[in-house]
ROBA-236853 format. One line per 3 residues: number of its first residue (from 1); for each residue z negated, y negated, x of N, C-alpha, C. Coordinates in nm, 2 decimals, always signed. Example, Ala and Ser with C-alpha at 12.3 -4.5 7.8 and 13.67 -1.06 7.14 Angstrom:
BEGIN
1 = -0.78:+0.57:+1.32:-0.78:+0.45:+1.23:-0.78:+0.33:+1.32; -0.71:+0.22:+1.28:-0.71:+0.11:+1.37:-0.79:+0.00:+1.29
***
This chain:
BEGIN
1 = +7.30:+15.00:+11.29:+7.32:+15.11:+11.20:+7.35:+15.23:+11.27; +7.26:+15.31:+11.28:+7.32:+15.46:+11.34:+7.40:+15.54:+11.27; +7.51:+15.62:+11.32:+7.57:+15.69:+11.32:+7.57:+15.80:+11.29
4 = +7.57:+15.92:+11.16:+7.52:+16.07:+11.21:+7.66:+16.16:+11.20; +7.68:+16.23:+11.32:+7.75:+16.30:+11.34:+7.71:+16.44:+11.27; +7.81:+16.50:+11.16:+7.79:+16.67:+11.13:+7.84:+16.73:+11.24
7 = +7.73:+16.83:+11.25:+7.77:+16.95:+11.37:+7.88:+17.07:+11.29; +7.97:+17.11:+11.32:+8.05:+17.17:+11.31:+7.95:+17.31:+11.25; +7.99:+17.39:+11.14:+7.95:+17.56:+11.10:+8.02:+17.62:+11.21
10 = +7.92:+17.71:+11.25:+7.95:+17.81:+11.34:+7.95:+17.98:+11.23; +8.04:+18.04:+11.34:+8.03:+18.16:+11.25:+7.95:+18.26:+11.32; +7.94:+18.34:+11.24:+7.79:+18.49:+11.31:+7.85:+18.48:+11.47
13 = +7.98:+18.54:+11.50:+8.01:+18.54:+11.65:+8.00:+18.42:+11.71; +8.06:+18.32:+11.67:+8.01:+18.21:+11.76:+7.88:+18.17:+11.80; +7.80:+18.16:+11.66:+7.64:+18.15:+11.73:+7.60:+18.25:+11.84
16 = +7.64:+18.38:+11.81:+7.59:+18.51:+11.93:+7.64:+18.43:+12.07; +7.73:+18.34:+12.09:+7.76:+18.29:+12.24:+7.85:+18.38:+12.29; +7.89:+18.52:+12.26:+8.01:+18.59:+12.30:+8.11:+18.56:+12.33
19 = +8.18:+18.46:+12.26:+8.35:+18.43:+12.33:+8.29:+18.35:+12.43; +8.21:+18.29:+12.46:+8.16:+18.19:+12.55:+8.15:+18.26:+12.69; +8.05:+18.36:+12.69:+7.99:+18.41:+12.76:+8.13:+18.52:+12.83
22 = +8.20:+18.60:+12.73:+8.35:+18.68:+12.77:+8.45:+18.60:+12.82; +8.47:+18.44:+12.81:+8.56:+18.38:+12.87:+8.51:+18.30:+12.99; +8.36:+18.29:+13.05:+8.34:+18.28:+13.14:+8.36:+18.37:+13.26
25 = +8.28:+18.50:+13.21:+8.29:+18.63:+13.29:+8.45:+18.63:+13.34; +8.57:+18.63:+13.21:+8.69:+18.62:+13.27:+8.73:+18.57:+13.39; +8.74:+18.39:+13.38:+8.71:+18.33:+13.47:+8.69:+18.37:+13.61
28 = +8.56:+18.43:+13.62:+8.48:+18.48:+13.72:+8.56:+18.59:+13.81; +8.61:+18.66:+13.73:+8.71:+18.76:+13.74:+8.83:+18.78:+13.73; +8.91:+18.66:+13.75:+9.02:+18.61:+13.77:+9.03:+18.54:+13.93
31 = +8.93:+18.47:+13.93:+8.92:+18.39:+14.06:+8.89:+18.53:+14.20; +8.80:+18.63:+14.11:+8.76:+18.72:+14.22:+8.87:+18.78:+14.27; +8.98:+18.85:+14.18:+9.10:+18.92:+14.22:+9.20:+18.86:+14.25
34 = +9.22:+18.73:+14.27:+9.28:+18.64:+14.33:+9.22:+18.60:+14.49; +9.13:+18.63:+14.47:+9.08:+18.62:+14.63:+9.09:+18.74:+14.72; +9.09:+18.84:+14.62:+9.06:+18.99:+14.68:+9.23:+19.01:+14.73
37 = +9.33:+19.00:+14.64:+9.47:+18.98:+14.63:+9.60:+18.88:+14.77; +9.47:+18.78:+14.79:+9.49:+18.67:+14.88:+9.61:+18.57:+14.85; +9.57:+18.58:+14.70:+9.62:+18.43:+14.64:+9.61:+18.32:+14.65
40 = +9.50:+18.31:+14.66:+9.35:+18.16:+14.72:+9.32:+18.18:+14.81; +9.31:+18.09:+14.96:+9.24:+18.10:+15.06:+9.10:+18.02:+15.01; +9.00:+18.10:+15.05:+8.87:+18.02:+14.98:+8.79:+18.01:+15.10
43 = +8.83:+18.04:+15.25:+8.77:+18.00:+15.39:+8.84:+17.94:+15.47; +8.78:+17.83:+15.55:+8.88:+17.76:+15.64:+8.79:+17.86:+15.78; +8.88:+17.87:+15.83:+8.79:+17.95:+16.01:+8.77:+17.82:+16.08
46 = +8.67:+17.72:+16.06:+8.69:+17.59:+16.15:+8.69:+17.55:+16.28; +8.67:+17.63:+16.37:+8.76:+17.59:+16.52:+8.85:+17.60:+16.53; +8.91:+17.74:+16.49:+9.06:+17.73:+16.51:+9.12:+17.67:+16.38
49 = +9.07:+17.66:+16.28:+9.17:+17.58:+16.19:+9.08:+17.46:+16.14; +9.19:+17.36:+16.09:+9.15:+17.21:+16.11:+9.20:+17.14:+15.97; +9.12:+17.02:+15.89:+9.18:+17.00:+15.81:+9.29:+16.88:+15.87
52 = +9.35:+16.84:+15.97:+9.35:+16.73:+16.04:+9.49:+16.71:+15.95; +9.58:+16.81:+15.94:+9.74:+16.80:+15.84:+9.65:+16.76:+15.72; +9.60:+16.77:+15.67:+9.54:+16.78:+15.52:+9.48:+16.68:+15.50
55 = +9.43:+16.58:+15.55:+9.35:+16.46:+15.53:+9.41:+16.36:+15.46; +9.35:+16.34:+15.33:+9.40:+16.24:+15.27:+9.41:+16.10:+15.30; +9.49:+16.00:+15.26:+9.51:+15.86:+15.34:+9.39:+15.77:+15.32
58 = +9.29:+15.82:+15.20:+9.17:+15.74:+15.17:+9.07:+15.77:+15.27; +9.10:+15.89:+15.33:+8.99:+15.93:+15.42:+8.90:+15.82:+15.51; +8.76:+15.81:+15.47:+8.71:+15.73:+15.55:+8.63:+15.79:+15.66
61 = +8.67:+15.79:+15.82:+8.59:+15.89:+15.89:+8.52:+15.77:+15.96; +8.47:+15.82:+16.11:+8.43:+15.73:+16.22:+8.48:+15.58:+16.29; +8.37:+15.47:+16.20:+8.40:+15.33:+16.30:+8.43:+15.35:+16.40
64 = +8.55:+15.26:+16.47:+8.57:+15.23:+16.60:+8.64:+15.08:+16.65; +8.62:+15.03:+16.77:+8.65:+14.91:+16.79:+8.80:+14.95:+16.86; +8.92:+14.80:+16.80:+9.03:+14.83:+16.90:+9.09:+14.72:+16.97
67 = +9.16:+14.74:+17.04:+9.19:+14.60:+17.14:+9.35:+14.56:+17.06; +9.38:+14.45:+17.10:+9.49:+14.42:+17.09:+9.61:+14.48:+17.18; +9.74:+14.46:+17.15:+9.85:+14.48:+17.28:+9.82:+14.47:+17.42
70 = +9.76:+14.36:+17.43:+9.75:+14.30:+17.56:+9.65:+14.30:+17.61; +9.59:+14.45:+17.57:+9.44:+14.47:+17.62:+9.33:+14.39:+17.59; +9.35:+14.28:+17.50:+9.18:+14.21:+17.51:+9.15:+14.23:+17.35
73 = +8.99:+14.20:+17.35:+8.93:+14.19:+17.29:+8.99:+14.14:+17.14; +8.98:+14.21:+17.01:+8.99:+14.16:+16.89:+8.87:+14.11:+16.80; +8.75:+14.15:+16.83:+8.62:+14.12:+16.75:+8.58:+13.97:+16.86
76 = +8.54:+13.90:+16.74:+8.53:+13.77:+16.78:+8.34:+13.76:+16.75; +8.29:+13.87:+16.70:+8.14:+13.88:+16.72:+8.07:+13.77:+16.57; +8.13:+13.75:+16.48:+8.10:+13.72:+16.39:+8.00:+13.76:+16.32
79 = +7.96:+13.92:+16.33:+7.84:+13.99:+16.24:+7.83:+14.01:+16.16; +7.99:+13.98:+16.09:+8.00:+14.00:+15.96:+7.96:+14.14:+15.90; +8.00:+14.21:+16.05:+7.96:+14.37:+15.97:+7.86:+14.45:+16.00
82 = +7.80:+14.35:+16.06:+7.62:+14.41:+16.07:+7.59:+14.34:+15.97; +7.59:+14.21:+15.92:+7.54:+14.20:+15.82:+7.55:+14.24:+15.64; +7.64:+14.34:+15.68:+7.74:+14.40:+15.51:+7.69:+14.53:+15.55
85 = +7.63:+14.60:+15.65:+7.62:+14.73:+15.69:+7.49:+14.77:+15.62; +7.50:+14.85:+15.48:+7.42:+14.89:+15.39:+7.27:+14.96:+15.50; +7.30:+15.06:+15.58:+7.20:+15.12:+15.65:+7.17:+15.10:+15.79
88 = +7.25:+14.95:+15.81:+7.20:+14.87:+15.92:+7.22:+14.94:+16.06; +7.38:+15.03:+16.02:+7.37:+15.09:+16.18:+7.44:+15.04:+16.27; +7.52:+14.89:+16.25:+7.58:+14.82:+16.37:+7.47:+14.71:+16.43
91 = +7.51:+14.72:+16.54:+7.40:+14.59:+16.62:+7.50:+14.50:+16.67; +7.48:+14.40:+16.72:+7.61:+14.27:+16.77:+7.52:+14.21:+16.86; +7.53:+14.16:+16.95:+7.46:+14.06:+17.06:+7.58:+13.98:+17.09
94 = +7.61:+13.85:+17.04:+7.77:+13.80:+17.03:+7.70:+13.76:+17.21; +7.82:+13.66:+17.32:+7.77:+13.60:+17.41:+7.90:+13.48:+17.38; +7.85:+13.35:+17.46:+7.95:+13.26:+17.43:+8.05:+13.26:+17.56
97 = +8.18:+13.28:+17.53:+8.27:+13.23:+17.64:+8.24:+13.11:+17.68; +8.26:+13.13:+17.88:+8.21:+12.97:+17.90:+8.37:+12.87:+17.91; +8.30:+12.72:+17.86:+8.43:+12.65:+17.87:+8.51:+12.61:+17.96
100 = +8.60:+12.57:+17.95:+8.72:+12.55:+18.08:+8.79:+12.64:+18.07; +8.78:+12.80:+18.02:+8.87:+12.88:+18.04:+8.97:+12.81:+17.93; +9.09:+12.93:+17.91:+9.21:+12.96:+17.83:+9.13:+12.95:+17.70
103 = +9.05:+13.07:+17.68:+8.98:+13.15:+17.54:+8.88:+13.08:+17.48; +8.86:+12.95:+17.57:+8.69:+12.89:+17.48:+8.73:+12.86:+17.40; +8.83:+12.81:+17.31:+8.83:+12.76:+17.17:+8.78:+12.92:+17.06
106 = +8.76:+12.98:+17.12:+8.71:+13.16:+17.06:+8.53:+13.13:+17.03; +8.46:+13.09:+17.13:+8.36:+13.05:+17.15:+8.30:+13.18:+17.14; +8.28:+13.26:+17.10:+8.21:+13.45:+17.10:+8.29:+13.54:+17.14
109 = +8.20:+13.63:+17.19:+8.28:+13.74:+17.22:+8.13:+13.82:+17.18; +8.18:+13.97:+17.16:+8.06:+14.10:+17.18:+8.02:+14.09:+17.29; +7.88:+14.03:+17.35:+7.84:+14.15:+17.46:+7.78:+14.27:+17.42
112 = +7.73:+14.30:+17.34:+7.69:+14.40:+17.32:+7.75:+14.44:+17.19; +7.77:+14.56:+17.18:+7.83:+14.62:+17.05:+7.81:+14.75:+17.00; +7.70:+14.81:+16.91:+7.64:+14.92:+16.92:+7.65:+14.98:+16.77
115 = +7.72:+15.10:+16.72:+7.67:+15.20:+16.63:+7.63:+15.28:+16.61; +7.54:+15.30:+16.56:+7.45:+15.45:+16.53:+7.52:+15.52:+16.44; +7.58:+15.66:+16.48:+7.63:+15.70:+16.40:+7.53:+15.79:+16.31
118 = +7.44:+15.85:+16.34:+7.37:+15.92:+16.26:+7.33:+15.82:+16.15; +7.31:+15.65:+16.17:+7.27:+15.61:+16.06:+7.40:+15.59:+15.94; +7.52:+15.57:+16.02:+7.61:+15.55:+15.97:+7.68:+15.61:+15.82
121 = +7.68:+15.58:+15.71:+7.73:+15.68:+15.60:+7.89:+15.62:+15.54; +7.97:+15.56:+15.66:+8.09:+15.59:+15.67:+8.12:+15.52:+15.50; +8.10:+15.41:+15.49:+8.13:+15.35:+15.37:+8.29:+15.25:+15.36
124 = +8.31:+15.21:+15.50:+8.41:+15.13:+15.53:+8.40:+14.97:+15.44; +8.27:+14.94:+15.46:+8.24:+14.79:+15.45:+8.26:+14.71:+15.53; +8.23:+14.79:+15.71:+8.25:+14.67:+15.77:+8.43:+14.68:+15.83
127 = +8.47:+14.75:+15.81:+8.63:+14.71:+15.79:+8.67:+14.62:+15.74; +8.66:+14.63:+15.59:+8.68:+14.54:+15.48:+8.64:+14.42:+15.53; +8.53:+14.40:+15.55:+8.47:+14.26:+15.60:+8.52:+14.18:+15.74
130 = +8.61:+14.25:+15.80:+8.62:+14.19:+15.96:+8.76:+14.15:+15.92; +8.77:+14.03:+15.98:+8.82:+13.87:+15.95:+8.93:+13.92:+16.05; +8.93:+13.98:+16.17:+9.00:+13.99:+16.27:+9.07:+14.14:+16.27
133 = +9.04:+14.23:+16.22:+9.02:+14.34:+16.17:+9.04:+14.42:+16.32; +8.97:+14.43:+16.35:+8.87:+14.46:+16.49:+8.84:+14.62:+16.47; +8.77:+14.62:+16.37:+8.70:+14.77:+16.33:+8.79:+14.86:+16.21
136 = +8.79:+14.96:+16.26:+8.89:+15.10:+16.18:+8.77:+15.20:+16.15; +8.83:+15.26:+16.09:+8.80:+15.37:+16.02:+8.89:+15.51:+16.08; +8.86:+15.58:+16.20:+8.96:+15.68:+16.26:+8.92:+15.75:+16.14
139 = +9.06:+15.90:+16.14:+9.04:+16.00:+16.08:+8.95:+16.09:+16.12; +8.85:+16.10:+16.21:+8.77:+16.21:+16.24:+8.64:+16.27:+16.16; +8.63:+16.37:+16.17:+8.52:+16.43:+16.04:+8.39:+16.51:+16.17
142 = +8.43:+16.54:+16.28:+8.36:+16.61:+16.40:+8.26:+16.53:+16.47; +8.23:+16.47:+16.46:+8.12:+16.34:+16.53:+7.97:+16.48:+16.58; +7.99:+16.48:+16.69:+7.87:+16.52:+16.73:+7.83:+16.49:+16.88
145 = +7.67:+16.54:+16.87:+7.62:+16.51:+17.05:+7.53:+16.59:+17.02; +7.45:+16.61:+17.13:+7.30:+16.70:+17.18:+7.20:+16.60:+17.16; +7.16:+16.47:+17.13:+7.07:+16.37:+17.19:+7.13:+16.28:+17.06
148 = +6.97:+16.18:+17.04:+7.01:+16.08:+16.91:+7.09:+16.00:+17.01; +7.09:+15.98:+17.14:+7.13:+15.86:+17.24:+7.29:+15.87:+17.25; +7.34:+15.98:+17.22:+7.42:+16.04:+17.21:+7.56:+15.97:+17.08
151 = +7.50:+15.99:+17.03:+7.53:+15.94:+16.91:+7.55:+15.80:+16.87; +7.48:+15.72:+16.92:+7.48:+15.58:+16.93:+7.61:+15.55:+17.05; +7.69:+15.49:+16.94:+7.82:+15.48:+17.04:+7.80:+15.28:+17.05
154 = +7.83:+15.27:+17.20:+7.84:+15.13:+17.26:+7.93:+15.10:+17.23; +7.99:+14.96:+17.32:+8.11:+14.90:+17.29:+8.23:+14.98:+17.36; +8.16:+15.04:+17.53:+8.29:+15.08:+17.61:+8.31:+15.23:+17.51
157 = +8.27:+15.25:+17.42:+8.27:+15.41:+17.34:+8.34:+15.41:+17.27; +8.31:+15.29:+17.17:+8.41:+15.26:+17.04:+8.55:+15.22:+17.10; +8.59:+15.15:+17.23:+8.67:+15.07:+17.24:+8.76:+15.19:+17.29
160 = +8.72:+15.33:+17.35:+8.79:+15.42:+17.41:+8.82:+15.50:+17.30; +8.73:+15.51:+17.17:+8.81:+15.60:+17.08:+8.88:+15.52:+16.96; +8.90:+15.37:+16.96:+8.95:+15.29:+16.85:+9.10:+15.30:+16.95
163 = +9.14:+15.28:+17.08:+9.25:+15.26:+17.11:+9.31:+15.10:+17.12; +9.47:+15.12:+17.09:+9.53:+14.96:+17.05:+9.56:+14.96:+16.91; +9.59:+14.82:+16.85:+9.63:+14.84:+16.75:+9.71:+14.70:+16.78
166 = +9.83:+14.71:+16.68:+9.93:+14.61:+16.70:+9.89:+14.54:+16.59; +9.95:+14.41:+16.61:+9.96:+14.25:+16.48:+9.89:+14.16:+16.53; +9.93:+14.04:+16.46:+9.88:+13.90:+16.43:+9.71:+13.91:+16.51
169 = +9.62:+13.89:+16.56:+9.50:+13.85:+16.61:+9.50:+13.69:+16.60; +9.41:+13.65:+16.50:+9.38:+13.51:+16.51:+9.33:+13.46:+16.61; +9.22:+13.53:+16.67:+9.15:+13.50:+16.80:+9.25:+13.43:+16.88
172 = +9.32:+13.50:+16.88:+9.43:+13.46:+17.03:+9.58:+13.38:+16.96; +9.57:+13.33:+16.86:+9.67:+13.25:+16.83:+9.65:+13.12:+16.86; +9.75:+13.08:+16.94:+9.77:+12.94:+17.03:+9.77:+12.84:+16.89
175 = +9.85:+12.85:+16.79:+9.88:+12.71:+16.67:+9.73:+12.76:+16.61; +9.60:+12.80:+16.62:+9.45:+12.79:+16.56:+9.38:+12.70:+16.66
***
């Protein structure tokens, strides 16, 4: 059964669109003399000024890989997040630890570990998805290079701009 909504009577001025159009213009010219005034900053100068105080805690910027305390490896090379990576810009080449050592019960490691950032659209899926939580989301918004080659950050790349990060690592828990 449809619905019919009555449209509201308008009066002579309202149809003309005048208060509409005069409280726009206002608007327009409220914001202008507030800028002219320097009530509103409406420019950031971005070399020398930065939103870096201002970034919100949701901010999702540039994947990076991080190590544990004790310098080793947190990504156990699962794929979980090349495989959840909507525009397919992580690569993983796991390799197997060989047995005998301490770590074989790990059985993978990354040898290879590659992001393309230009393909990258910074969704933070494969955060969410890492079991080990291996991969962050730094605050940075500046990602640039001269070259696509550039841009494609390896493992030793990610692992220098992800840092340490402290807690629990399953990988390396003796009672698993």
């Amino acid at each position: 059964m449809a619905l019919t909504v009555q449209r509201p009577k308008l009066s002579l001025i309202e149809r003309s669109y005048l208060p509409a159009l005069l409280g726009g213009l206002w608007i327009t010219i409220r914001h202008f003399m507030d800028s002219v005034f320097g009530k509103t900053k409406v420019t950031m100068q971005y070399p020398e000024q930065k939103w870096d105080s201002a970034l919100p805690e949701w901010y999702r910027g540039a994947p990076t890989l991080v190590k544990d305390e004790h310098d080793r490896e947190r990504c156990v090379a699962c794929q979980l997040c090349e495989f959840i990576c909507p525009p397919r810009a992580i690569t993983i080449k796991p390799g197997e630890i060989p047995g005998g050592r301490q770590w074989s019960k790990v059985e993978k490691y990354p040898e290879k570990f590659d992001i393309d950032m230009i393909r990258c659209i910074y969704c933070g899926l494969c955060e969410e998805v890492c079991p080990e939580q291996a991969i962050f989301l730094r605050k940075d918004y500046s990602i640039t290079g001269l070259t696509r080659a550039e841009m494609v950050h390896d493992k030793q790349k990610l692992y220098e701009l992800g840092g340490v990060m402290n807690g629990l690592v399953h990988k390396w828990n003796e009672k698993k």
